[in-house]
C-alpha positions as CSV (number, residue, x, y, z in Angstrom):
1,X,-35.8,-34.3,-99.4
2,X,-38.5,-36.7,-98.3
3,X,-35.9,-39.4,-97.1
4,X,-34.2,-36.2,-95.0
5,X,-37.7,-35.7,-93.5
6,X,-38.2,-39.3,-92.8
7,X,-34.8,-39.8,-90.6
8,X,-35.7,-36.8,-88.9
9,X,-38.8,-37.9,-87.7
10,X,-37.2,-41.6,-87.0
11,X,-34.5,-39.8,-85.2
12,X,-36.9,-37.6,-83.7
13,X,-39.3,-41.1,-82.8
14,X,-36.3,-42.7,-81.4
15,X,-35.6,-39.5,-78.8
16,X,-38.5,-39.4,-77.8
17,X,-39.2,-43.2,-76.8
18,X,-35.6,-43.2,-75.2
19,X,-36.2,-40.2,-73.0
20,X,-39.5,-41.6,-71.8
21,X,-38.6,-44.9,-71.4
22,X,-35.5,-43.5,-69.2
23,X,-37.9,-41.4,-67.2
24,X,-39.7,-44.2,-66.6
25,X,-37.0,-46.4,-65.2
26,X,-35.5,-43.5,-63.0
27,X,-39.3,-43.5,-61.3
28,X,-39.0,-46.9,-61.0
29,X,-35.5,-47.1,-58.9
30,X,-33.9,-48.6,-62.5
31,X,-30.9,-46.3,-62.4
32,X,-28.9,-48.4,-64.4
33,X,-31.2,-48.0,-67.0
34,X,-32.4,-45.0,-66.7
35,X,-28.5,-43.6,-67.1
36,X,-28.3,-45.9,-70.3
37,X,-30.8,-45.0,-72.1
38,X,-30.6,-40.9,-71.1
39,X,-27.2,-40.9,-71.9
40,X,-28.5,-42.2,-75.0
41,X,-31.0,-39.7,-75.5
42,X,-28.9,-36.6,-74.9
43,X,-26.2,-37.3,-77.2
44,X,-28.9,-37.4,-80.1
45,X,-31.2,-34.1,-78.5
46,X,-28.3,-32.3,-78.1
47,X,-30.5,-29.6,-77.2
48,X,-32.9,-30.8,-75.0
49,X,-32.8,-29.9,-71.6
50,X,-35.0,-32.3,-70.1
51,X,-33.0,-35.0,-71.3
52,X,-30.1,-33.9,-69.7
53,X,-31.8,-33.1,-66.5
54,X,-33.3,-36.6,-66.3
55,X,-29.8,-38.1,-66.4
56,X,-28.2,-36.0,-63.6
57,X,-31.3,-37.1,-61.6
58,X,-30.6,-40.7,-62.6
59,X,-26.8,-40.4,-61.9
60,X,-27.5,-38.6,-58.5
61,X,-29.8,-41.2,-57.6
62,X,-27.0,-43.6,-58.4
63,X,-25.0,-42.0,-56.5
64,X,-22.4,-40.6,-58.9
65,X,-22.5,-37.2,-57.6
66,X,-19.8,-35.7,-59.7
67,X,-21.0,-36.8,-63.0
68,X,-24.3,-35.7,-62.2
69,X,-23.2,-32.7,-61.8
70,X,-22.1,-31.7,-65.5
71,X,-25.8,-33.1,-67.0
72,X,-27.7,-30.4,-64.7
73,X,-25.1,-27.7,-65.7
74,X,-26.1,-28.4,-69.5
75,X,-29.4,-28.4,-68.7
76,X,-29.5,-25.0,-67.0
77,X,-27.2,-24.1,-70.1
78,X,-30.3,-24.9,-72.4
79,X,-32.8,-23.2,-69.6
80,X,-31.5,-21.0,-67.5
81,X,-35.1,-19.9,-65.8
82,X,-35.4,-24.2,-64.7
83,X,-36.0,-23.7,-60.9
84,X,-35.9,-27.6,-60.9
85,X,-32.7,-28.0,-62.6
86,X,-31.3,-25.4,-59.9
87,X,-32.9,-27.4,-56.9
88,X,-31.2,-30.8,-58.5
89,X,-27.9,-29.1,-58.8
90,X,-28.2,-28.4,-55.3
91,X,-28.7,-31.0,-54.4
92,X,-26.1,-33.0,-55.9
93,X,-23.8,-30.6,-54.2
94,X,-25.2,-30.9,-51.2
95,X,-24.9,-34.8,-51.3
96,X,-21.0,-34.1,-52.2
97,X,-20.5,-32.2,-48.9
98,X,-20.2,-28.9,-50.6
99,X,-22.7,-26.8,-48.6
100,X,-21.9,-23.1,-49.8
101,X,-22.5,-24.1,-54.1
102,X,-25.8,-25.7,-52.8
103,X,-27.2,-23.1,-50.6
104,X,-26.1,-20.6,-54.0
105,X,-28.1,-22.9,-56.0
106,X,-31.4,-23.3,-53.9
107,X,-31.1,-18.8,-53.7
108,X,-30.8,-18.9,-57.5
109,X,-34.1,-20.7,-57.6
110,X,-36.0,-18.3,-55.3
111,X,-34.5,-15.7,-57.0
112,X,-36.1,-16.9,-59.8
113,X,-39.4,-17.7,-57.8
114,X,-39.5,-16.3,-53.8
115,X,-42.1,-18.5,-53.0
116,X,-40.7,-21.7,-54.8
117,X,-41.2,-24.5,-52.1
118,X,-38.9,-27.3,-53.3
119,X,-35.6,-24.6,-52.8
120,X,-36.8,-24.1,-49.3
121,X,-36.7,-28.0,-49.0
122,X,-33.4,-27.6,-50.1
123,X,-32.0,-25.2,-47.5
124,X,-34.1,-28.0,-45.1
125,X,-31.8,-30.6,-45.6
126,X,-28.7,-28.0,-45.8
127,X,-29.9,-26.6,-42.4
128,X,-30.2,-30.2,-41.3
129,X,-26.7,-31.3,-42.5
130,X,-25.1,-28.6,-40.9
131,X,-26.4,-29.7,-37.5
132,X,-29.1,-27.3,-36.9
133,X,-32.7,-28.8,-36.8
134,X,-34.4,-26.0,-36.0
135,X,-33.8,-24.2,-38.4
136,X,-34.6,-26.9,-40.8
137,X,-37.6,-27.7,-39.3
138,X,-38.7,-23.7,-40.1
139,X,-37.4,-24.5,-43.3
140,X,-39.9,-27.6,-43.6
141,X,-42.7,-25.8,-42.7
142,X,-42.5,-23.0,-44.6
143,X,-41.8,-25.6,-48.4
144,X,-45.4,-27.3,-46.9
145,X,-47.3,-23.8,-46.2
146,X,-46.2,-22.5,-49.5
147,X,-47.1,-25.5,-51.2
148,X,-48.9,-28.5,-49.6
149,X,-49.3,-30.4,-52.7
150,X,-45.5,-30.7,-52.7
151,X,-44.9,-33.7,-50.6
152,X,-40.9,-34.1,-50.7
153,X,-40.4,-31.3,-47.2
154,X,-43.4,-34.0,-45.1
155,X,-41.2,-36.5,-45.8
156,X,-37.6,-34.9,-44.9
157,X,-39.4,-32.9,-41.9
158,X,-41.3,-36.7,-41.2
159,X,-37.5,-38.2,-40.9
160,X,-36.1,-35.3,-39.0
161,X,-38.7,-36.5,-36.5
162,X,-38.3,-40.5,-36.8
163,X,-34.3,-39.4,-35.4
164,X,-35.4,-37.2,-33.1
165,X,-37.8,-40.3,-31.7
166,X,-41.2,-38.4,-32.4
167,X,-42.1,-41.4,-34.6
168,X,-45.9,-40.8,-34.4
169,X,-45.3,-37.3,-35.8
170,X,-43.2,-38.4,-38.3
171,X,-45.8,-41.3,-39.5
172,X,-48.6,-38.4,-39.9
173,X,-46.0,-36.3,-41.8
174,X,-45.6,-39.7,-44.2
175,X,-48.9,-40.8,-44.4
176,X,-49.7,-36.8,-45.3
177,X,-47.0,-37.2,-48.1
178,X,-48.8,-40.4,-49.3
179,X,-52.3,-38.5,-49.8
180,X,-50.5,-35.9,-51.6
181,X,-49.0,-38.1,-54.1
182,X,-49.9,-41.8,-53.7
183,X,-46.9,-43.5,-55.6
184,X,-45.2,-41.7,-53.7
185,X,-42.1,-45.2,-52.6
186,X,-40.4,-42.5,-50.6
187,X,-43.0,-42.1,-48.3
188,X,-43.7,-45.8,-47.8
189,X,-40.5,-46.7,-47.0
190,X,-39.9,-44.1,-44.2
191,X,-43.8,-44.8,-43.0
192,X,-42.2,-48.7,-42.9
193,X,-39.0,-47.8,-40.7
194,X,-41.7,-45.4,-38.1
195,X,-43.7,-48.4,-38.0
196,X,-41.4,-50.6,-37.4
197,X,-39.7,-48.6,-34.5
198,X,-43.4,-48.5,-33.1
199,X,-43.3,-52.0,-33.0
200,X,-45.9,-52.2,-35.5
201,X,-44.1,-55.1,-37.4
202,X,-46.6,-56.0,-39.6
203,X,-48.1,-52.8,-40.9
204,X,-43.7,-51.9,-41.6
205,X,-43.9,-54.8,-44.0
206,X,-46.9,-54.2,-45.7
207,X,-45.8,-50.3,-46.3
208,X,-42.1,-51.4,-47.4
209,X,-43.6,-53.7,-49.9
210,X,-45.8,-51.1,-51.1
211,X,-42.5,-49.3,-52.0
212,X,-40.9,-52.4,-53.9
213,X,-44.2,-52.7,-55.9
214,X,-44.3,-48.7,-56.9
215,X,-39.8,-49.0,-57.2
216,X,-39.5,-52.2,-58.5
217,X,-35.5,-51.9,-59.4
218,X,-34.6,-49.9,-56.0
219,X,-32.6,-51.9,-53.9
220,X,-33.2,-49.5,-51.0
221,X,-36.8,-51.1,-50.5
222,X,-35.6,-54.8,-49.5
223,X,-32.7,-53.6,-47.8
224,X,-34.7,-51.8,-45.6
225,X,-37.1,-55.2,-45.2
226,X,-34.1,-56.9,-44.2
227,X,-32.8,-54.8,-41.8
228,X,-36.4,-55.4,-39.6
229,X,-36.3,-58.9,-40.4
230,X,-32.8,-58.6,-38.6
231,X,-34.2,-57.2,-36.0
232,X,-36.8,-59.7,-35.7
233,X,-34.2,-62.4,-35.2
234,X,-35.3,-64.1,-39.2
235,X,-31.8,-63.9,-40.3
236,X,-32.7,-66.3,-43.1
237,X,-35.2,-63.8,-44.4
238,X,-32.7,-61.0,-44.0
239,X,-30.1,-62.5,-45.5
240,X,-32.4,-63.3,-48.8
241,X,-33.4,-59.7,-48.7
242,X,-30.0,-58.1,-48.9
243,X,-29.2,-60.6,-51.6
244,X,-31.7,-59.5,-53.6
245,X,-30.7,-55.7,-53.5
246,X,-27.4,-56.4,-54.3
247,X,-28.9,-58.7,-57.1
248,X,-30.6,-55.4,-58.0
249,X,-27.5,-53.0,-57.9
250,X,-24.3,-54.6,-56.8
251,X,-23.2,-51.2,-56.7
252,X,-25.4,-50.3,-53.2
253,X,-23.4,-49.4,-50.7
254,X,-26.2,-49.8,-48.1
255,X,-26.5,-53.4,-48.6
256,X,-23.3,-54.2,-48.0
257,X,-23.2,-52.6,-44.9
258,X,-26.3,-54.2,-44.1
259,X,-24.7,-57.7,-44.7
260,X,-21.8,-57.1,-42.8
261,X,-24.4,-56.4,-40.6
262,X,-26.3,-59.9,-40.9
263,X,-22.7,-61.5,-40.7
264,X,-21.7,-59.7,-37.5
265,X,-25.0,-60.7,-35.9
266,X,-24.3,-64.3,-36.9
267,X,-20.6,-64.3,-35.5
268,X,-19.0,-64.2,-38.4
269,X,-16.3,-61.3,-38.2
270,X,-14.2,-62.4,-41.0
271,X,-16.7,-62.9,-43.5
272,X,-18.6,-59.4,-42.7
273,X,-15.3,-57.5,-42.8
274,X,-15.0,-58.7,-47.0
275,X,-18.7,-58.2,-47.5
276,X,-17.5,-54.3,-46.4
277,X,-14.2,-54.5,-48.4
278,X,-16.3,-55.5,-51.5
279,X,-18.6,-52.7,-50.8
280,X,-15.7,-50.6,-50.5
281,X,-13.9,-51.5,-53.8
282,X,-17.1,-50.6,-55.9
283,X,-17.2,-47.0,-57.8
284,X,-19.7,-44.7,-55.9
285,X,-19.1,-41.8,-54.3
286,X,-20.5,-40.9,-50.9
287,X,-18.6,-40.3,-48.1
288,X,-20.6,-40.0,-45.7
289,X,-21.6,-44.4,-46.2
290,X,-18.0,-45.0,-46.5
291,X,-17.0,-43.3,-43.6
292,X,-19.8,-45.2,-41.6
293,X,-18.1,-48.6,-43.5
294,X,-15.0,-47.7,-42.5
295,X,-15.9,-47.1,-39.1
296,X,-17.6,-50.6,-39.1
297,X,-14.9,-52.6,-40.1
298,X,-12.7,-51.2,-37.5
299,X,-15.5,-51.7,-34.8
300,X,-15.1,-55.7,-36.8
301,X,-11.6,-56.0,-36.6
302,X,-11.3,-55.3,-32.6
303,X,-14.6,-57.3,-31.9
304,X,-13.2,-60.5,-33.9
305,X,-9.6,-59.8,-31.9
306,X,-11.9,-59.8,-28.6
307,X,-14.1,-63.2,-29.7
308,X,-11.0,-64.6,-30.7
309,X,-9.3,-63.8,-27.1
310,X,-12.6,-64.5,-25.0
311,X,-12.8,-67.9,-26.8
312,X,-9.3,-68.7,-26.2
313,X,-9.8,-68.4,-22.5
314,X,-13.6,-70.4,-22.5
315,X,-11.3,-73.4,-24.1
316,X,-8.7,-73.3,-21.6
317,X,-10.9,-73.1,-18.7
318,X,-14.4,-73.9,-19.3
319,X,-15.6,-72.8,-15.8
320,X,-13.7,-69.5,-16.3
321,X,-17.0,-67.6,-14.5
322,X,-15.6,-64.3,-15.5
323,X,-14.4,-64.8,-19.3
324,X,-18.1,-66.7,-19.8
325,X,-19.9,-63.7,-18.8
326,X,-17.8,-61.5,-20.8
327,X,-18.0,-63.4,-24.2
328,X,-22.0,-63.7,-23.2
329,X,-22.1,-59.9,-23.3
330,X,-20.5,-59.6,-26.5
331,X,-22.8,-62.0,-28.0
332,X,-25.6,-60.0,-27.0
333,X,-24.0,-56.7,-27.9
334,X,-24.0,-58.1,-31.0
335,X,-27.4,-59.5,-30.9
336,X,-27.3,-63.1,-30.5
337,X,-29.3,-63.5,-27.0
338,X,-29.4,-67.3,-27.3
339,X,-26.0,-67.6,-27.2
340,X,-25.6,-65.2,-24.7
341,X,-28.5,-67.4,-22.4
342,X,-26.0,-70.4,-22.8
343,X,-22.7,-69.0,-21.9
344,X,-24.0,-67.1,-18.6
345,X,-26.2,-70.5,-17.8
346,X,-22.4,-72.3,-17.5
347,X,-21.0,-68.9,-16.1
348,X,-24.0,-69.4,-13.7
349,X,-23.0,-72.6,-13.1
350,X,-19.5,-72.2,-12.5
351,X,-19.9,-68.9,-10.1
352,X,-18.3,-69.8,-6.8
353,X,-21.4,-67.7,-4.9
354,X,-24.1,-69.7,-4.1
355,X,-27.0,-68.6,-5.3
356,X,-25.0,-66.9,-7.7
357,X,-23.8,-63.6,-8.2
358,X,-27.1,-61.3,-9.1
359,X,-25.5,-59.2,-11.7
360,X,-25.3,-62.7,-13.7
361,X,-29.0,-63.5,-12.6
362,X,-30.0,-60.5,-14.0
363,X,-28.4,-61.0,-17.2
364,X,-29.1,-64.4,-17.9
365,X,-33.0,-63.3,-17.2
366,X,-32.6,-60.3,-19.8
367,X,-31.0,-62.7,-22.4
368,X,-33.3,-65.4,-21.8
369,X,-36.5,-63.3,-22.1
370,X,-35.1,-61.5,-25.7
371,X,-34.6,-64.8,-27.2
372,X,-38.1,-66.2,-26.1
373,X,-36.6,-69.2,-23.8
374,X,-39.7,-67.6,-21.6
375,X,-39.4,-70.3,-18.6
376,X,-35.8,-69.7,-18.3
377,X,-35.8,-65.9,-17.8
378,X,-38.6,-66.2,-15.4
379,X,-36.9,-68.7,-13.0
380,X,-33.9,-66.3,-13.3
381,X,-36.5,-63.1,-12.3
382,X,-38.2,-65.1,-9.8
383,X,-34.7,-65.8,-8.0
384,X,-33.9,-62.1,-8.2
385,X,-37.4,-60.8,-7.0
386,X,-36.9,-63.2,-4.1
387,X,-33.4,-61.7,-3.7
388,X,-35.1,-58.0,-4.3
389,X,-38.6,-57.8,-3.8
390,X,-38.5,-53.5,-3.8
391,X,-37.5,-53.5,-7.6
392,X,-40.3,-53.0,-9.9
393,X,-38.2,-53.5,-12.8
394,X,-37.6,-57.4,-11.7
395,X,-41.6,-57.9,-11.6
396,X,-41.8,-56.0,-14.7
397,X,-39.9,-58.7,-16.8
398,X,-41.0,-61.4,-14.6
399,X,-44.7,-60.3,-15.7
400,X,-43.1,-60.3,-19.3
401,X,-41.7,-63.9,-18.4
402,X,-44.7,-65.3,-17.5
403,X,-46.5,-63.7,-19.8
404,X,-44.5,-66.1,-22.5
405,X,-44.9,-69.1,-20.7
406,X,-48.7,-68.5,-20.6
407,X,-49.3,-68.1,-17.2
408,X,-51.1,-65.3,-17.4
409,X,-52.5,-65.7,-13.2
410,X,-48.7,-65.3,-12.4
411,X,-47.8,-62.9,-14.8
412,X,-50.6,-60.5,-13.9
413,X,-50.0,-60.7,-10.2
414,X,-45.8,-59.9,-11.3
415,X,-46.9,-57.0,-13.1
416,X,-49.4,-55.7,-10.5
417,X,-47.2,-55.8,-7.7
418,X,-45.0,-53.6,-10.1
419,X,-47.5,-51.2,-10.8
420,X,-48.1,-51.4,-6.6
421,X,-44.1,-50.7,-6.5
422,X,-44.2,-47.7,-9.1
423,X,-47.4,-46.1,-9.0
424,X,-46.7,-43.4,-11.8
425,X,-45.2,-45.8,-14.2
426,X,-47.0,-46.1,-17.7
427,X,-45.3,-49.8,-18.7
428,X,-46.9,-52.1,-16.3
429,X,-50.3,-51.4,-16.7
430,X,-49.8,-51.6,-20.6
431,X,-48.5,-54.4,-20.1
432,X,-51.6,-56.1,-18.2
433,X,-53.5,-54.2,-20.9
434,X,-52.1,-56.5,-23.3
435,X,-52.0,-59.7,-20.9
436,X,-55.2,-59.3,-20.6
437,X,-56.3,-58.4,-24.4
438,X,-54.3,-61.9,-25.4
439,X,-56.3,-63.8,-22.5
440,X,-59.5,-62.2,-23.9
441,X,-60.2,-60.2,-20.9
442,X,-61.4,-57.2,-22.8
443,X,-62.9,-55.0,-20.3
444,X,-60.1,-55.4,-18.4
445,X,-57.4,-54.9,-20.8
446,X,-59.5,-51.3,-21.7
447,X,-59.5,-50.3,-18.3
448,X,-55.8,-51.1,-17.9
449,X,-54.8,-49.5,-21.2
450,X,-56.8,-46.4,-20.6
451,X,-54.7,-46.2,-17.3
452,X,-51.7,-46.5,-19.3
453,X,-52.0,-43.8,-21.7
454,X,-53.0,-41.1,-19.0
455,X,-49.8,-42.0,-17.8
456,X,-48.0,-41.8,-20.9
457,X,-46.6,-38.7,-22.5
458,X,-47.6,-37.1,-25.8
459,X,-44.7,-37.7,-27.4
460,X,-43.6,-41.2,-26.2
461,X,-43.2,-43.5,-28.8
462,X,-45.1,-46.2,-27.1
463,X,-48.4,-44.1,-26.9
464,X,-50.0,-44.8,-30.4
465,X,-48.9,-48.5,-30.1
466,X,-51.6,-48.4,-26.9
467,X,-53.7,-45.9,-29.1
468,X,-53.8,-49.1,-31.6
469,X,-54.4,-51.2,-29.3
470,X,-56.9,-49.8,-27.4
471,X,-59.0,-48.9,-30.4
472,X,-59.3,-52.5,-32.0
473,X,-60.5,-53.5,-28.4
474,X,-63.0,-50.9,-28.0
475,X,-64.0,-51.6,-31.8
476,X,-64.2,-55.3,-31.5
477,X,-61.5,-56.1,-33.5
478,X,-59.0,-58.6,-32.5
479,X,-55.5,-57.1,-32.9
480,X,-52.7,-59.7,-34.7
């Protein structure tokens, strides 16, 4: 008799440390894990519902839809009445593309509870998946009235905005979400990508490494990293950030697509294609990423055909005008503005016009100017405001040009007669504003960033970059 009770309280011990210990490692993005030891933990506690809700949350985190789905049916067998089991199941049927189970699941719920905010979350993201954003932004609203210590609806209605381009509404709705619940990774990472799309580089990287430290094990966090690194032209930091998600989950879609990504960007058509391939062999299910996979590596199968062709015709004839400036836009299609700089310099070079043709003027400045070879886009601007001295968008870059070559007397008299040739446009003036904030003309940059933003509408994405800016001025602070 004793020995029976002793076993059952080992058995008992053992349940218990293996269900916390697997709720711990779904909080912390350790799916692998977290399915391991839940799986564990409900064959043992046969009966315990929590367990096998835990694990369909783990498995639908880990994308395994479908075998989530029978976990969250047990555990609704053991509790009928769980309004978050119901919300989950949803869910997972929702990520499936099955829209009709998951809208029944999410009415189950408020039958259950009218006024239960995560199921009107749920029919949220149904409303949005079906294409209609307003209604899911009603749906939104009315999860956070009901219940504003629920966070999960500021942070779906936050990224409804971020596509919609209202990024400084969606960065309240995240930095709302974060007060409510302060580990809340989620909410970081999403604050990271607003930030980031504000141009806000170095507050996106702080936020997104908030969100490793709070998800250790989610690869999701350094993927997203990388993809702004990638945007920032650091492919080597990229590329070591994608590595280490898939070191983290070599089952992540998303970073395979995001290193075909890296690989495109670099050229490299044949290599990106396997990194999709691999990512397409592995065992998760969700559509939706494979279709966009799929759709990539077609997109990398006629762009390599195209390079392949383009540089074909460069080797024959090297003063090919024509096939120079038509690899040089594929190069910066695909990001590489360097590379596009050099191949319309020769195409440049080769043009029978003389001065050349304008159209490749204008490119060669553009290219020049994104990858920071500052002198050479203004020479090319300064040709093409001689050439066009009306077009404001020429003194605008030009100002930008000279701007990166440290001239500021010339930039600011570019960007001036810009303003002079468009009167009601915001950018020119911002951009003195910050001429003159790097030059330490503070007064100045005030008075021209004040300008700016009466100019600028409420909902442009540029206006609480000038916000920022203008308050670390008028505050003393020196902005990075």
């Amino acid at each position: 008799m004793l020995a029976d009770v002793s076993r059952s309280q080992e058995v008992r011990a053992r349940v218990f440390k293996l269900l916390n210990d697997g709720i711990q490692a779904y909080k912390e993005g350790r799916q692998k894990d977290a399915i391991k030891l839940l799986t564990e933990a409900s064959s043992i506690a046969l009966s315990s519902p929590r367990a096998y809700y835990y694990l369909g949350l783990a498995l639908m985190a880990d994308r395994q839809y479908q075998a989530a789905i029978e976990p969250l049916q047990v555990s609704l067998e053991l509790d009928p009445v769980s309004l978050q089991a119901h919300v989950a199941l949803g869910d997972c049927y929702l990520k499936k593309g099955d829209p009709v189970e998951a809208l029944a699941e999410y009415h189950r719920a408020l039958g259950l509870q009218k006024d239960y905010a995560p199921a009107f979350d749920g029919l949220g993201r149904a409303a949005e998946a079906s294409g209609d954003d307003e209604k899911a932004v009603e749906q939104y609203r009315k999860a956070i009235d009901l219940n504003p210590g629920f966070p999960d609806p500021a942070l779906n209605l936050g990224d409804l905005f971020m596509r919609d381009g209202r990024y400084s509404e969606a960065i309240d709705l995240f930095l709302q979400a974060i007060k409510v619940r302060p580990d809340f990774a989620a909410a970081y990472n999403r604050l990271g990508v607003a930030y980031s799309r504000m141009r806000l580089n170095n507050e996106a990287i702080a936020a997104l490494r908030q969100a490793e430290v709070l998800e250790k094990g989610n690869p999701w966090h350094p993927v997203t990293i990388g993809g702004i690194f990638l945007e920032l032209d650091n492919l080597v930091q990229a590329g070591r950030e994608f590595d280490a998600a898939l070191k983290l989950d070599a089952d992540f879609m998303d970073a395979y697509l995001a290193q075909a990504g890296l690989l495109r960007r670099q050229g490299s058509f044949t290599e990106a294609i396997a990194s999709l391939d691999h990512g397409l062999a592995r065992p998760v299910e969700d559509t939706r990423l494979r279709g966009k996979m799929t759709e990539l590596k077609q997109t990398l199968e006629a762009e390599r055909k195209k390079s392949a062709e383009l540089e074909a015709a460069v080797a024959a004839n090297p003063g090919d005008a024509a096939a120079l400036a038509a690899l040089a836009d594929l190069k910066s299609a695909l990001g590489d503005h360097g590379a596009a700089a050099a191949l319309l310099r020769r195409a440049a070079a080769a043009s029978p016009q003389t001065p050349p043709d304008a159209r490749i003027t204008a490119r060669l400045g553009y290219s020049a100017l994104r990858a920071q070879m500052y002198e050479e886009a203004a020479q090319a601007y300064e040709a093409l405001a001689a050439a066009t001295p009306t077009d404001a968008d020429v003194f605008i870059n030009l100002g930008l040009a000279r701007t990166g070559t440290g001239e500021t007397a010339r930039a600011e008299a570019a960007l001036r007669e810009a303003s002079r040739l468009r009167p009601g446009d915001a950018r020119p003036l911002a951009y003195l504003g910050n001429l003159y904030a790097l030059s330490g003309q503070r007064d100045k940059a005030i008075a021209s960033l004040s300008s700016s933003l009466g100019l600028t509408g409420e909902g442009a994405p540029e206006r609480q970059r000038i916000q920022r800016l203008l308050k670390s001025l008028q505050s003393g602070v020196r902005t990075p």
